[in-house]
C-alpha positions in Angstrom: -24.8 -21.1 3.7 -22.8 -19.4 6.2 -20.2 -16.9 5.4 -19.3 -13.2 6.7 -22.2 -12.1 8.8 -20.5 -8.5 9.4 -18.0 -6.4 8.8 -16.6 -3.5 10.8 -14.0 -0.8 10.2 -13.2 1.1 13.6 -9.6 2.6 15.3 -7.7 1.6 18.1 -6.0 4.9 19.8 -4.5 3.0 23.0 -5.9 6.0 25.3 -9.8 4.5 24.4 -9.0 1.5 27.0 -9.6 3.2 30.5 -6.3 2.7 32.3 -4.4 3.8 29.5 -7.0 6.8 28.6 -6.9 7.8 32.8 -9.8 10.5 31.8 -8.5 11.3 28.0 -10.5 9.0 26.7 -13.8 11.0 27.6 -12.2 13.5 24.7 -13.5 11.0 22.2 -16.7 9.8 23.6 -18.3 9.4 20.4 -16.0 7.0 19.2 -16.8 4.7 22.5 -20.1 5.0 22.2 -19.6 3.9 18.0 -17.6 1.5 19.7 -20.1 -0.1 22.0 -22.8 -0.2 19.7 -20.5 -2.2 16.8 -19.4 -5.0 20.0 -23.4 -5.2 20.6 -24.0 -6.2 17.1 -20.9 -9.0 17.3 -23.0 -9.8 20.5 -26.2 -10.4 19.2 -24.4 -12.1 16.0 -22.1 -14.6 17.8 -20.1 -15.4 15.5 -17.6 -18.3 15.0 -14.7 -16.6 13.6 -13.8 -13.0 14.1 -11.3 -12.3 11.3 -9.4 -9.1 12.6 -7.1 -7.2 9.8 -4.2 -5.5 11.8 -1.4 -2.6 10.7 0.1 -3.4 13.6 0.9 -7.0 12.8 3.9 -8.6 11.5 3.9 -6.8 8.1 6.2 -7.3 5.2 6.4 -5.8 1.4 5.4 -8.7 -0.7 3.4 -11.3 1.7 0.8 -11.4 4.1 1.6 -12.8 7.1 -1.3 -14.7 9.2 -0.6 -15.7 12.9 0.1 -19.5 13.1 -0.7 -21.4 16.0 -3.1 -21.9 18.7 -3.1 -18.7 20.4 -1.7 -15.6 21.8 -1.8 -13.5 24.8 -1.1 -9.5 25.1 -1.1 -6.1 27.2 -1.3 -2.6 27.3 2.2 -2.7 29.1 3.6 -0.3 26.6 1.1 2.8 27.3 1.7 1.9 31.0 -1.0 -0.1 31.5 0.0 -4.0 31.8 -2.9 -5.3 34.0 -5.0 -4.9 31.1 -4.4 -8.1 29.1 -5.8 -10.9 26.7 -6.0 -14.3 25.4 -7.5 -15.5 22.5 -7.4 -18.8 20.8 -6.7 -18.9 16.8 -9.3 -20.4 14.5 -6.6 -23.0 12.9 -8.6 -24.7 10.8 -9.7 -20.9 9.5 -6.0 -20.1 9.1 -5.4 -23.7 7.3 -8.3 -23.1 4.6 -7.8 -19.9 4.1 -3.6 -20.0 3.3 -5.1 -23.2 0.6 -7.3 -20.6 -1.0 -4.7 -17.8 -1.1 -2.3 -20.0 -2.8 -4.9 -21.4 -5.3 -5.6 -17.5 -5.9 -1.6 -17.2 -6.6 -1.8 -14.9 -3.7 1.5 -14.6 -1.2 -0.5 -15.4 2.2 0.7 -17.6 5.1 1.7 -18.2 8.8 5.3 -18.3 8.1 8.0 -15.3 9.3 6.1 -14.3 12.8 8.3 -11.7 14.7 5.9 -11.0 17.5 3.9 -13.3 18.8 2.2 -11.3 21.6 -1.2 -9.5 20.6 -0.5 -5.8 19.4 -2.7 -2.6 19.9 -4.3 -2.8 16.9 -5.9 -6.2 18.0 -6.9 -5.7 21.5 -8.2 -2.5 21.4 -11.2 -3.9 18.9 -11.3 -6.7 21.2 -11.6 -5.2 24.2 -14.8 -3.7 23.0 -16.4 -6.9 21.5 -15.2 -9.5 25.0 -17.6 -7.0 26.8 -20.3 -8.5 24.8 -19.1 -12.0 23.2 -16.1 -14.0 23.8 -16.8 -17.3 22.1 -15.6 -16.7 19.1 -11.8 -17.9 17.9 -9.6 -15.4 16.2 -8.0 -15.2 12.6 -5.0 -12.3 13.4 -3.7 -11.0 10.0 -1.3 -8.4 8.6 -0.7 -5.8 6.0 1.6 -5.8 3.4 3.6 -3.7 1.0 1.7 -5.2 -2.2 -0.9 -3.7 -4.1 -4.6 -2.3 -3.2 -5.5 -5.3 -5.6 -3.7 -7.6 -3.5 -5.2 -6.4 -0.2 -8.8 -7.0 -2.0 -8.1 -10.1 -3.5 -7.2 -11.4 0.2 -10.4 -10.1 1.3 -12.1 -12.6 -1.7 -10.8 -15.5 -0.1 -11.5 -14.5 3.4 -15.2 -14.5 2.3 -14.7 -18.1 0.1 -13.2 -19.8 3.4 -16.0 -18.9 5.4 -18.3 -20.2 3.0 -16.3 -23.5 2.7 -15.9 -23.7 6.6 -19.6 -22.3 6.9 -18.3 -20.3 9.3 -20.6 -17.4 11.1 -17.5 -15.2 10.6 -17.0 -11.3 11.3 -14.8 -9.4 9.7 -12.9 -5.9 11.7 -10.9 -3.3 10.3 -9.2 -2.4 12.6 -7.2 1.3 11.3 -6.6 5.3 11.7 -7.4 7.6 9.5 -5.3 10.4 9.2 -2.4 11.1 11.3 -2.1 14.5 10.4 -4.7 16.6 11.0 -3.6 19.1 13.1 -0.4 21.5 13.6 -0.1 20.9 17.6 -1.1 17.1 17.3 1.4 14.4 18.1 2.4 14.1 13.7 1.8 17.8 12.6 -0.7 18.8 9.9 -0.7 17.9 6.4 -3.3 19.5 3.8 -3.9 16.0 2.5 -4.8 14.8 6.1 -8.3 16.0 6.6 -8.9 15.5 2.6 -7.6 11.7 3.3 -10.2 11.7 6.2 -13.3 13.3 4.2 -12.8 11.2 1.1 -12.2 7.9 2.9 -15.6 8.6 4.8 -17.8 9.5 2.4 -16.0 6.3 0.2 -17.1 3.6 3.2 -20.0 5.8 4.0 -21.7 4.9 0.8 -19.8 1.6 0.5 -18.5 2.3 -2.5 -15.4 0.0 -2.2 -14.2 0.3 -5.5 -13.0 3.8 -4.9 -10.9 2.9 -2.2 -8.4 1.1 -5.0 -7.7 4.6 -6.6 -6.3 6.1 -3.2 -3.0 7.0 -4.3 0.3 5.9 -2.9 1.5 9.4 -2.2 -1.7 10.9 -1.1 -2.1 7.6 1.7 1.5 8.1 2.6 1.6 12.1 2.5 -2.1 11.7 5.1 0.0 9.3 7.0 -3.1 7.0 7.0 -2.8 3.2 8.6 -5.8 1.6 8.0 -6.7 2.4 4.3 -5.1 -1.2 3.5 -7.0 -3.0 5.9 -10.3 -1.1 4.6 -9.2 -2.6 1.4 -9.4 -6.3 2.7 -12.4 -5.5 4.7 -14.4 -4.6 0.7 -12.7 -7.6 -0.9 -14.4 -9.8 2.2 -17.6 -8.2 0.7 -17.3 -8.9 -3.0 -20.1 -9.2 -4.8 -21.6 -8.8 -1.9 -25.0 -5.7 -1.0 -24.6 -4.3 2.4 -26.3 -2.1 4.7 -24.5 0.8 6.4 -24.4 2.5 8.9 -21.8 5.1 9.4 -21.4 5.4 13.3 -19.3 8.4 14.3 -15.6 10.0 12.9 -14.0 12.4 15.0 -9.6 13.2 15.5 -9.7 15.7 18.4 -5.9 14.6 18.7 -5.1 15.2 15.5 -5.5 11.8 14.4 -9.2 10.2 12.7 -11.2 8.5 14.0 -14.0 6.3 12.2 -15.9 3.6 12.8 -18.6 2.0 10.5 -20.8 -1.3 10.5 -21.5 -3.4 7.4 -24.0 -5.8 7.9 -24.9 -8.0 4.5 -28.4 -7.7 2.3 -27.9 -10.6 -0.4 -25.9 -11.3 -3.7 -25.3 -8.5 -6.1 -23.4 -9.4 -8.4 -22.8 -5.5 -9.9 -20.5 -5.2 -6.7 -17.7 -6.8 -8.6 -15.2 -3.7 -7.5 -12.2 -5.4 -8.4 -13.0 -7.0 -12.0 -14.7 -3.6 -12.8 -11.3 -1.6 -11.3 -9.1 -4.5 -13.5 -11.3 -3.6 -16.8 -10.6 0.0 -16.4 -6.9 -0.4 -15.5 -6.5 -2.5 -18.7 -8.5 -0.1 -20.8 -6.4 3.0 -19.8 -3.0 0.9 -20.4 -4.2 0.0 -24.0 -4.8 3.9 -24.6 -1.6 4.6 -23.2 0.6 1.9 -24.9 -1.1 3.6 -27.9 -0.2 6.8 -27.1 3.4 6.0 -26.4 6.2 7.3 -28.2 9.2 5.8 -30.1 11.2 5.7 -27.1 8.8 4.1 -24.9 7.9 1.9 -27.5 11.6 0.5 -27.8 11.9 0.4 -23.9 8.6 -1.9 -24.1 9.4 -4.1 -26.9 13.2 -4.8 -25.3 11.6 -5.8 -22.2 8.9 -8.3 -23.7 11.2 -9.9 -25.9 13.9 -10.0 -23.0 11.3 -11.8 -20.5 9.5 -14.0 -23.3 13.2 -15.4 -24.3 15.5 -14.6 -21.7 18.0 -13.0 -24.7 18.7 -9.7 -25.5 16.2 -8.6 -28.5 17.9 -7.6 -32.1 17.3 -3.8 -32.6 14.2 -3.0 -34.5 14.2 -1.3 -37.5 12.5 1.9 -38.6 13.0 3.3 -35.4 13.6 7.7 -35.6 17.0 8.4 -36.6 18.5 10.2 -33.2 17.9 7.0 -31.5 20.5 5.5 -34.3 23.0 8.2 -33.9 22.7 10.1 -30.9 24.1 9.3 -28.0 23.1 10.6 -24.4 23.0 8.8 -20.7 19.0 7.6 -20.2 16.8 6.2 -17.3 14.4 3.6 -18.2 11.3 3.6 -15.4 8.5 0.7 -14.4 5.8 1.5 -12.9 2.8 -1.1 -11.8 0.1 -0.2 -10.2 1.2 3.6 -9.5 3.5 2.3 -7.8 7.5 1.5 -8.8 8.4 -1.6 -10.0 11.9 -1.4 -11.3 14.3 2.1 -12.3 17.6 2.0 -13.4 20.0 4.2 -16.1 22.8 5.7 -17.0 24.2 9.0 -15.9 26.6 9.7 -19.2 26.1 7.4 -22.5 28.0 4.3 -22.3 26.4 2.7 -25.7 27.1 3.3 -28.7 23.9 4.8 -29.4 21.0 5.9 -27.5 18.8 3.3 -28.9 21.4 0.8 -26.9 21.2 2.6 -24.0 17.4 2.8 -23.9 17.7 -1.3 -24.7 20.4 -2.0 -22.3 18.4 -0.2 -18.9 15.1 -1.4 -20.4 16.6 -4.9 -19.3 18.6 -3.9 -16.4 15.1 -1.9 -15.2 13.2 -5.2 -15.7 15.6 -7.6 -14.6 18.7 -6.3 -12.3 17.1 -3.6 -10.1 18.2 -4.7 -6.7 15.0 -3.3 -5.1 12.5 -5.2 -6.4 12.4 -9.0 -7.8 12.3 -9.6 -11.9 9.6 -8.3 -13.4 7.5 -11.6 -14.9 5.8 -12.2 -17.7 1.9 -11.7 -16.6 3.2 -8.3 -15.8 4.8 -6.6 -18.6 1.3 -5.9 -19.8 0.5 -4.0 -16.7 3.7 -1.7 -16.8 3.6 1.9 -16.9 7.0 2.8 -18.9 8.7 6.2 -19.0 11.8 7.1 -20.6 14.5 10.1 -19.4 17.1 11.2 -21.3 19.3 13.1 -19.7 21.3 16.5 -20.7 24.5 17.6 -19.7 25.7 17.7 -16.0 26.6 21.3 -14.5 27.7 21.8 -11.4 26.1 24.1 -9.1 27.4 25.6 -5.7 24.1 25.5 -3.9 20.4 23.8 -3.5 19.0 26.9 -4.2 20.3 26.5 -7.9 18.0 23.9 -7.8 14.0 23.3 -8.7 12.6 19.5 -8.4 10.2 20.1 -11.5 12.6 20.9 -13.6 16.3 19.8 -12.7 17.2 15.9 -11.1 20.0 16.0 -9.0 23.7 14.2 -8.5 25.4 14.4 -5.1 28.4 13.1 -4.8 30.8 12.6 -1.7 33.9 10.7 -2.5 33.3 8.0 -4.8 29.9 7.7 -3.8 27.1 9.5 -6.2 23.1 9.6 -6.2 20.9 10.6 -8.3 17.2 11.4 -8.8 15.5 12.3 -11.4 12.8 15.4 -11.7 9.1 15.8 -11.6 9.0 12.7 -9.6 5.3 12.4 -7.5 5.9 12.6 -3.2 8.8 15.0 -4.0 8.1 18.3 -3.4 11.0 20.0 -1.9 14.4 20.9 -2.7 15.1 19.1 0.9 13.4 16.1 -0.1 15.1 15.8 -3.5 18.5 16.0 -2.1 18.1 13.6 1.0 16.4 10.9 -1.9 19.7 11.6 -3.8 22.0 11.2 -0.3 20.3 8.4 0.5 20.6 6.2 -3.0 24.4 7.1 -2.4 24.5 5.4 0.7 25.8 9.3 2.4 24.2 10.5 5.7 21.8 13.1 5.7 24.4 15.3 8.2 27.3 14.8 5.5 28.1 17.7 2.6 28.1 17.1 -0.9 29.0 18.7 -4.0 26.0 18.7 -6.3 25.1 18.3 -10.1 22.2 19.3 -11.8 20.3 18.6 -15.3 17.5 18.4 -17.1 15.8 15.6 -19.1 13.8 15.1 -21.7 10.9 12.5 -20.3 9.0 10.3 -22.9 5.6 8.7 -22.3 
């Protein structure tokens, strides 16, 4: 049966193609001649179907969005260099399959909401290489999106079960940077977590070890300033329960951003490459610890929020619960967390119940349900949810950010009637800076505007 012959994960810095490059490409030889040797494998391959996974595609927070239609042209016109253009024709019936098999796999996946039709950078550029050496192939052009690591995989499953219903010779490319931040005089600065972004995520699709690329952090991804760890992600999901044989071509960043390119070629069945059902196993076993290792408060926040989605009502207080829930009273943020990543936060400032056993109960709902971020959490969820709880001590005001310290105090600013907060100890907030522009910005108040400011300190429950 045909399926995914190959898969590819490579970069596409505009200044590789000559007449953007005008001699600057030579600085990054090795990754041309990486380059070259990954097109003459598509070459000798001749595939069908090249599927090619693109950050610079229409992208959007809670769907993938797959080109529709019979084609697309695009050019380097935007690096200066618009006689170096494009066509390629779309795989449709590809594109038709594979939207059926995302939506039997509950998975938001289709060819609606294009903004751009024309080919981007993060297209051609792989395809400039592989035309050289094969060009009858039709395309499958897909985006990123804002959902989980799981999500991205998952995709890449049903990439590899359309090609086996279609029997498609199909290729898979990956087309992403690596860090964008691995040097001070380079076009995005330097970050310490660039170059450790860039030696992890090499040695990780060095040895093929796809399951490690779902426990990249969030805020290490977005602190290296990385664009192609998503489409890595679809690229191991397209190779599920799948061996491989790899070869690690070249990584460089002599501009201060990586540079990697690797070949995937598969070797059989193996079915102990199930990254994603061994990843899910583990995620559920660490949740069961930690629902048992959570504390009255998180306890309450929990049980509030399963009965709430289970009967749409607001639960009846338990009983038994420790008696400063009963009779104290104190303002208290209820967080959501799926994934590592945030799923719903809202709270009170000051108590507004008339205990703080109401207040936990009343933002446990509002957290779940009314946080105008993010849609209502649903049932097959609540299991998955990371809950924290912050009560919150007394406001003081203080006359200056250097009164301040983001592991200890969250901050209010407040201009007018408009007020922010943010709580403390929060991960990707490092700064004092940081912490108060977070703050400005919930308030809806420019960064250039003053504000008087609040602090406090919390009591956080796990």
């Amino acid at each position: 049966m045909m399926g995914i012959s190959a898969g590819f994960m490579v970069p596409h810095p505009p200044l590789i193609i000559p007449d953007v490059g005008r001699g600057e490409e030579k600085k990054i030889q090795k990754t041309i001649d990486a380059y070259q040797k990954a097109a003459e494998i598509i070459g000798r391959l001749q595939p069908e179907t090249i599927i090619l996974l693109s950050p610079h595609q229409t992208m959007y927070a809670d769907y993938f969005h797959i080109s529709p239609g019979p084609g697309a042209r695009g050019d380097f016109g935007q690096f200066r260099a618009g006689q170096t253009f494009m066509e390629v024709s779309y795989d449709m019936e590809f594109v038709r399959v594979l939207c059926e098999t995302a939506e039997e796999a509950a998975l938001q996946a289709g060819t609606l909401g294009e903004r751009e039709k024309r080919l981007d950078h993060g297209t051609m550029v792989p395809l400039y290489f592989v035309n050289q050496h094969w060009t009858g192939y039709r395309l499958v052009r897909i985006g990123l999106s804002g959902l989980p690591l799981t999500d991205h995989y998952r995709l890449g499953q049903c990439i590899k079960a359309a090609a086996q219903t279609l029997r498609r010779n199909t290729v898979v490319i990956a087309s992403g940077d690596l860090s964008h931040k691995l040097k001070e005089d380079g076009p995005y600065g330097y970050q310490e977590e660039g170059p450790a972004y860039d030696a992890r995520i090499m040695d990780v699709m060095g040895r093929g070890a796809f399951g490690e690329l779902l426990e990249f952090s969030e805020d290490f991804c977005e602190k290296a300033a990385e664009c192609g760890h998503r489409s890595f992600t679809i690229l191991a999901g397209a190779f599920d329960r799948t061996g491989v044989e790899i070869e690690m071509l070249s990584y460089e960043g002599p501009f201060g951003v990586g540079y990697g390119v690797c070949t995937y070629l598969p070797s059989g069945e193996d079915g102990t490459r199930n990254f994603l059902k061994k990843y899910e196993e583990k995620e559920r076993r660490e949740l069961l610890a930690r629902r048992e290792r959570e504390d009255p408060y998180v306890r309450l926040a929990r049980y509030t929020i399963e009965a709430f989605i289970k009967t749409g009502t607001f639960p009846k207080m338990p009983e038994e619960l420790p008696e400063e829930l009963y009779h104290s009273r104190a303002g208290a943020f209820v967080s959501l967390k799926e994934n590592g990543k945030l799923r719903g936060c809202i709270g009170t400032i000051h108590a507004v119940r008339a205990s703080l056993a109401e207040e936990i109960m009343h933002n446990a709902v509002s957290a779940c349900s009314e946080d105008p971020r993010f849609s209502p959490v649903e049932g097959w969820e609540v299991e998955r949810l990371t809950i924290s709880v912050d009560v919150l001590g007394e406001t003081e005001k203080i006359s200056s950010p250097e009164e301040l310290d983001v592991t200890r105090y969250g901050v209010i600013v407040t201009r007018g009637v408009r007020r922010g907060l943010l709580l403390p100890n929060l991960e990707g907030v490092d700064t004092i800076e940081q912490q108060i522009a977070i703050a400005k910005q919930k308030a809806g108040i420019s960064g250039h505007e003053s504000v008087e400011l609040e602090r406090f300190e919390v009591i956080r429950h796990f």
